[in-house]
C-alpha positions in Angstrom: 0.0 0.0 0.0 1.4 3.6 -0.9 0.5 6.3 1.5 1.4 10.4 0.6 1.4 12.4 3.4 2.0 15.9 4.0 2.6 18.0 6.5 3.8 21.6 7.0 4.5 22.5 10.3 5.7 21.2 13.4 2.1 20.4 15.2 1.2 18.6 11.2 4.9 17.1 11.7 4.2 15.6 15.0 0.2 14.3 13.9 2.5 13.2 11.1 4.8 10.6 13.2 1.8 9.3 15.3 -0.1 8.7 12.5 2.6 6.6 10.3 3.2 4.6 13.7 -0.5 3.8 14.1 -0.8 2.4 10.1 2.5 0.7 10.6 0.7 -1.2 13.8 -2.6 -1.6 12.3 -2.0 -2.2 8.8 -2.0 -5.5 7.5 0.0 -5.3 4.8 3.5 -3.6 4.2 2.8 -0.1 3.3 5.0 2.6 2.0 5.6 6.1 2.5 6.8 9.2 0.5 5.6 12.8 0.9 6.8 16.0 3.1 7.1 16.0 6.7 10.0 17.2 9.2 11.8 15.8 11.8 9.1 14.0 13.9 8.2 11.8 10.5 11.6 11.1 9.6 11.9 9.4 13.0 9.1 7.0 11.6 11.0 6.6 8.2 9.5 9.4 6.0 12.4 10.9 3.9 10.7 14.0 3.4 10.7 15.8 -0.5 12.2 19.1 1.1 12.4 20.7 4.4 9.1 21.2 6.1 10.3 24.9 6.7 9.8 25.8 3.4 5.9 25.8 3.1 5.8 26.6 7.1 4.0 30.0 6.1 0.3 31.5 7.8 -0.9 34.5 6.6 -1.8 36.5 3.7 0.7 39.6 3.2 2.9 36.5 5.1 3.0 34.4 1.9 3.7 37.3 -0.2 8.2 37.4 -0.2 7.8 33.4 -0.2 5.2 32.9 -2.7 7.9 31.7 -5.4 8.9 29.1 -3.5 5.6 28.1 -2.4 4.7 27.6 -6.0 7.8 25.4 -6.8 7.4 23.3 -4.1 3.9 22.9 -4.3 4.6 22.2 -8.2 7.3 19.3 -6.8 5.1 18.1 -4.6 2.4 17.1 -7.3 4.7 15.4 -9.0 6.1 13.4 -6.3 2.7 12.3 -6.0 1.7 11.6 -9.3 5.1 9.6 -9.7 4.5 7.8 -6.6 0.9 6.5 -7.7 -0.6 6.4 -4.2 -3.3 4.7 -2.7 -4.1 7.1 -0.1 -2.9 10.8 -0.2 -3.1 12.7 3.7 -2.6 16.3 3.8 -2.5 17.2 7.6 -3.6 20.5 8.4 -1.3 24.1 6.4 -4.8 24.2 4.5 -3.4 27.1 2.2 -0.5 23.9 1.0 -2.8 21.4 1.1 -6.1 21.7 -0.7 -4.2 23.2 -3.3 -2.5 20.1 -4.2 -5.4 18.1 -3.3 -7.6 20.1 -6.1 -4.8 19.5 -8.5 -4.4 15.6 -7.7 -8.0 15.5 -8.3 -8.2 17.4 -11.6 -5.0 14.7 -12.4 -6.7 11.5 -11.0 -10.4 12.6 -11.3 -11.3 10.6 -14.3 -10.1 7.4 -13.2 -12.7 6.2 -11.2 -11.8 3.6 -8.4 -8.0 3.6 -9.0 -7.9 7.3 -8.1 -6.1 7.9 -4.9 -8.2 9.2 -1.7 -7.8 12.2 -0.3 -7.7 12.3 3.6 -7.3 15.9 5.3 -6.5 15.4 9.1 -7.4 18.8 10.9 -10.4 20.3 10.0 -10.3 24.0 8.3 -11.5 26.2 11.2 -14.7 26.5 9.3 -16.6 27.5 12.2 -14.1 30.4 13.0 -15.1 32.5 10.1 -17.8 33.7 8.2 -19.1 32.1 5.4 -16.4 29.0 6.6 -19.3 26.3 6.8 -20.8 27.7 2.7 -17.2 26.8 1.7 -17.3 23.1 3.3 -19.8 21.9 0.5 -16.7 23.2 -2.1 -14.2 21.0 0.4 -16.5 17.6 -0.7 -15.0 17.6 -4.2 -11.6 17.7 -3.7 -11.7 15.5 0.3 -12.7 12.0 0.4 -12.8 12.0 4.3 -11.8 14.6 7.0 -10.3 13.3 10.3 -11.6 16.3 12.8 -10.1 16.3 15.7 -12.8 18.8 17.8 -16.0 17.1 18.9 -18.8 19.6 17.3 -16.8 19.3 13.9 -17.9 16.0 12.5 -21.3 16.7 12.4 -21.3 20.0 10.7 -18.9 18.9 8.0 -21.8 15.8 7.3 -24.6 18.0 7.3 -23.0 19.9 4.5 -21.8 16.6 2.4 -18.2 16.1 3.6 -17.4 12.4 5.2 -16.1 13.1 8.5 -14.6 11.2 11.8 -13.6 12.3 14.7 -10.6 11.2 16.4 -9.9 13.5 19.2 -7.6 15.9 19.7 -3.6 14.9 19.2 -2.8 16.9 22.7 -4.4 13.9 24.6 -1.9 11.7 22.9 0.9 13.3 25.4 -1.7 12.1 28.3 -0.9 8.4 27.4 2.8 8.8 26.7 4.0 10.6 29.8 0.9 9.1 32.4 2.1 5.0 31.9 -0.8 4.8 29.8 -3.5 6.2 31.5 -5.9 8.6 30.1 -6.6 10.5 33.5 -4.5 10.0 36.8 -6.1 10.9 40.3 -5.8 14.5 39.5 -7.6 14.6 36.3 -7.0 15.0 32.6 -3.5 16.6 33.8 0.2 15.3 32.5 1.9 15.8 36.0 6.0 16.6 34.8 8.9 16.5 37.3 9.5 20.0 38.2 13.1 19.1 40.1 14.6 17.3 38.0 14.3 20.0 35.0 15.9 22.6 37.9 18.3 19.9 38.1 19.1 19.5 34.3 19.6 23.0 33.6 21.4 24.2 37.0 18.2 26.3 38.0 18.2 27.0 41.6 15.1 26.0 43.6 14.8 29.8 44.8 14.1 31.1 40.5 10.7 32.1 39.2 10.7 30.3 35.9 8.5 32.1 33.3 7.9 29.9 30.5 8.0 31.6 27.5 6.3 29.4 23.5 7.3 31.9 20.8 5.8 29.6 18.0 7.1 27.2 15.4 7.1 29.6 12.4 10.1 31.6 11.9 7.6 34.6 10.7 5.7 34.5 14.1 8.8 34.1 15.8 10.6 37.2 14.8 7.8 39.2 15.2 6.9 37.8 18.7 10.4 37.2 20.3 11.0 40.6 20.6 8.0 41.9 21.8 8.6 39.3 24.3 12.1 40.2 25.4 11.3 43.7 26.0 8.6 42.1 28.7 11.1 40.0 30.1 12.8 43.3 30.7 9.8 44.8 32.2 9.5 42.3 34.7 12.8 41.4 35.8 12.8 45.1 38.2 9.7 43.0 39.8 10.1 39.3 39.9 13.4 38.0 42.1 16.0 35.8 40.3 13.3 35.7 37.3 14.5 32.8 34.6 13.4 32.6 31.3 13.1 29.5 29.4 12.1 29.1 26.1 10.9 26.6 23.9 12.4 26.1 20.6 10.5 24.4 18.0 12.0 21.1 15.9 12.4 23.8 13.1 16.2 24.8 11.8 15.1 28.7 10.7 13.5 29.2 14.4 16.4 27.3 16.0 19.2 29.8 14.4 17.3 32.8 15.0 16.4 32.6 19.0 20.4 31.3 19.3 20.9 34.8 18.2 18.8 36.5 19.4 19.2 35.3 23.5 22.9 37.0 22.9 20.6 40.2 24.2 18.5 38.8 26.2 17.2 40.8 29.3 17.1 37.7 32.0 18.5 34.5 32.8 17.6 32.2 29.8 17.6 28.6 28.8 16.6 27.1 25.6 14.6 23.6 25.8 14.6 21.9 22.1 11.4 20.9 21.1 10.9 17.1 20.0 11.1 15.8 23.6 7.4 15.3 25.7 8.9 14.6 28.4 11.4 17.7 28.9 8.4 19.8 28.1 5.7 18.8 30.4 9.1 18.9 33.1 9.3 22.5 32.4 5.6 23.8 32.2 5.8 21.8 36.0 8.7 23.6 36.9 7.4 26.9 35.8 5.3 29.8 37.5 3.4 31.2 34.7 3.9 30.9 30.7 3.2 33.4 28.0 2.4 31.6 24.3 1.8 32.7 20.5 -1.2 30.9 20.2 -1.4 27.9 18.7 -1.5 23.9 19.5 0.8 24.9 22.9 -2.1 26.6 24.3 -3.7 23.3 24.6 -0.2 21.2 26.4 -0.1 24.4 28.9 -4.1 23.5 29.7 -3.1 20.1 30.2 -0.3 21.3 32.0 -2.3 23.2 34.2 -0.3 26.0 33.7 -1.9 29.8 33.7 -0.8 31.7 30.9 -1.2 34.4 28.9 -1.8 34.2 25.1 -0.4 36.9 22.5 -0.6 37.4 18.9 0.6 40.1 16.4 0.9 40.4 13.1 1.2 42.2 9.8 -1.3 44.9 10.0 -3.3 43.8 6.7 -3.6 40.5 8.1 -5.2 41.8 11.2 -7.6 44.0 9.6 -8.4 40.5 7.2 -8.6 38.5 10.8 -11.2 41.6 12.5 -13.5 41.6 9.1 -13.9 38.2 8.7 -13.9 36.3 12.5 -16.8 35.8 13.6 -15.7 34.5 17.7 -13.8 36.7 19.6 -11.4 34.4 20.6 -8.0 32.9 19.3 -7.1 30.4 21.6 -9.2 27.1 21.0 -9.8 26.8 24.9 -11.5 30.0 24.9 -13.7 28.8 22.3 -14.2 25.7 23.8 -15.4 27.7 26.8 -17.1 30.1 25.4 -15.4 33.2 27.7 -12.2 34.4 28.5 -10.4 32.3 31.1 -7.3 32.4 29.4 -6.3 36.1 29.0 -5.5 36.8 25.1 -3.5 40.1 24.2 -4.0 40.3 20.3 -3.2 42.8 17.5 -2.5 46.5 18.3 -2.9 45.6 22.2 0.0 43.3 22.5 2.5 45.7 24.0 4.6 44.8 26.6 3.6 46.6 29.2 0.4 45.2 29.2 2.0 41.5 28.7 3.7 42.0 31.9 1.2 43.6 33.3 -0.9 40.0 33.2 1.6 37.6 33.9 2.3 39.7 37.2 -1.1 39.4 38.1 -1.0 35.3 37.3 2.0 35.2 39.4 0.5 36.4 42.8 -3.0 36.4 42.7 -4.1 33.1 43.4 -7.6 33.3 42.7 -7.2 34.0 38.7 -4.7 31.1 39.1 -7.3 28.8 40.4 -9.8 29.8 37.7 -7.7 28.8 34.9 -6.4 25.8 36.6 -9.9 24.7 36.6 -11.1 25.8 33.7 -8.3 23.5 31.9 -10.2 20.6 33.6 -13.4 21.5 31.8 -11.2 21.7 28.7 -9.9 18.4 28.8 -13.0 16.9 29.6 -14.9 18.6 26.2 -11.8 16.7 24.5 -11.8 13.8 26.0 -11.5 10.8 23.0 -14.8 8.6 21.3 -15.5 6.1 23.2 -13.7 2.5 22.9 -13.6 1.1 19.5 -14.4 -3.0 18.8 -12.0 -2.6 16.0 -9.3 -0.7 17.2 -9.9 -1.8 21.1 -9.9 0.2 24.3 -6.4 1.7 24.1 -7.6 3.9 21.5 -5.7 7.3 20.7 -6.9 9.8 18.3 -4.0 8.4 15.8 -5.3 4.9 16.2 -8.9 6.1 15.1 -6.9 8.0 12.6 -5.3 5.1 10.8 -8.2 2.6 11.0 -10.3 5.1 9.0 -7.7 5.8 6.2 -7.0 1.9 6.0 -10.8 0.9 5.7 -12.8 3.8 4.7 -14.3 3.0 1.3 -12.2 -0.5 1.7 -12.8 -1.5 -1.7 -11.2 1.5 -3.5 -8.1 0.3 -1.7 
């Protein structure tokens, strides 16, 4: 069996690996892999087209000084594909990537009938996000066989406007099973529970630092426009906050990696870098940490499961904003927020995501220990909105979202296969 997947960015890299894992396990016959992924689905055996980094781009005005290179790649990737003859073609999440090269495998493969590939997309489009976003779902049926959703509501909105759909769950409670033995929920909850003194211990941080954890994202264009915005709070707070340490973590991505290396030469506090890739060092760290500010994204939903209070901020270029104002219809960013349905989780967005008023809420998450408590119980309700389907006969009780994931793309529409 031939299997394309593709994935571009670190949250689709890491879906990526736990998916090939789970067809590997479940599959019953050798299957083989080609496609674009990063480090996370080289592990697993993908030798990835290209560097993931290279279509790693959100945003409109973003796209613009890379469009070039989005267009070759995305013209390489189609061939790949074609070459390869797959069975199954999964484009996980980096919609703007991936329906475009799922429309043009379909206009190449549409007239064969039964021996054209399927076309998986893991990660629904936040349809519900925008307006107009469920009108455009009915357009997402001819060019998406299936959709693997990973919120609960999703499923049923994409059938009731034609597109198959499953839902798996959401890949954050994957990290529940890995670092808990096993266990979905431990006496404490839907929590991952890290080891706070023996992350003080690997990086030499006294038991006596406040550790502000900071999660400047996994694109380099988010990065260097949040870093620094970032630093200059850092700086802010250190007058305030004793024997304040900053640690940062760095995403499994080569252009992020080389820019925060330089740019911590500067930096206003203590620092320490944590590479990403490691579950373990990370849950250690939110454990070991006071409070945590985060470009939001996929790490706003570890620091929930963390139980970590934090602060979410988001900038960027001012066209894109004004697109993001016009067309949102929620007035959130952060998926726990929307999950909620209010503003537990304090988001600093846009225009208003200064410094001052960064610092301003992490020293109120530091010391008052009420708005502590509400988060830290709010991320309870979270987990429990997310919590998986329940027990498959097929795949058995130990099921993970990526387990759910790979049984549907190995027997949906079985005979096509």
């Amino acid at each position: 069996m031939r299997i394309f997947l593709v994935a571009g960015e670190v949250s689709g890299d890491v879906i990526g690996s736990r998916l090939i894992a789970a067809l590997k396990k479940l599959s019953p016959y050798p299957i083989r892999f080609a496609g674009v992924g990063g480090s996370m689905m080289a592990k697993n055996g993908l030798k990835s087209l290209f560097p993931m980094e290279d279509i790693a781009v959100m945003g409109i005005l973003e796209l613009l000084p890379h469009l070039n290179k989005f267009q070759v790649r995305l013209k390489q990737t189609f061939e790949a594909a074609v070459s390869f003859r797959p069975h199954v073609v999964v484009t996980i999440d980096s919609k703007g990537f991936s329906f475009r090269l799922l429309k043009q495998l379909r206009a190449r493969f549409g007239q064969q009938g039964p021996s054209a590939p399927l076309h998986f997309h893991y990660v629904a489009p936040s349809f519900w996000a925008w307006k107009g976003g469920e009108a455009r779902l009915k357009a997402l049926s001819e060019i998406v066989d299936h959709v693997l959703c990973i919120l609960p509501f999703e499923e049923n909105v994409c059938k009731s406007h034609g597109v198959a759909a499953t839902f798996v769950g959401h890949p954050v409670l994957e990290d529940i099973l890995e670092l808990n033995s096993g266990k979905a929920t431990t006496e404490k909850g839907w929590k991952v529970q890290g080891n706070a003194d023996a992350f003080r211990s690997k990086y030499g941080i006294s038991s006596g630092s406040t550790i502000l954890t900071l999660l400047p994202g996994s694109r380099l264009q988010e990065v260097t426009r949040m870093l620094p915005i970032y630093s200059k709070t850092m700086n802010l707070l250190k007058g305030s906050v004793e024997d304040l340490m900053t640690v940062i973590h760095v995403a499994p991505n080569q252009h992020v990696q080389d820019y925060i290396k330089r740019a911590i030469n500067e930096w206003p506090t203590s620092v320490v870098l944590v590479p990403g890739g490691s579950p373990c060092t990370k849950y250690d760290a939110f454990s070991a940490s006071r409070v945590a500010l985060c470009t939001s994204g996929t790490v706003a939903m570890e620091l929930q499961l963390a139980q970590l209070p934090c602060v979410v901020a988001y900038r960027a270029h001012f066209l894109t904003e004004w697109v993001i104002r016009y067309k949102a219809k929620i007035p959130y960013i952060s998926l726990p927020n929307i999950l909620l349905g209010s503003s537990v989780i304090p988001e600093v967005l846009f225009h208003d995501c200064t410094p001052t008023k960064l610092a301003s809420l992490l020293m109120e998450l530091m010391n008052n220990e009420g708005v502590r408590e509400e988060q830290i119980v709010a991320a309870e309700k979270v987990m429990e909105l997310l919590s998986p389907p329940p027990p498959s006969r097929v795949v058995g009780r130990n099921n993970t979202p990526s387990l759910l994931a790979a049984w549907t793309v190995l027997y949906h529409r079985r005979q096509k296969l």
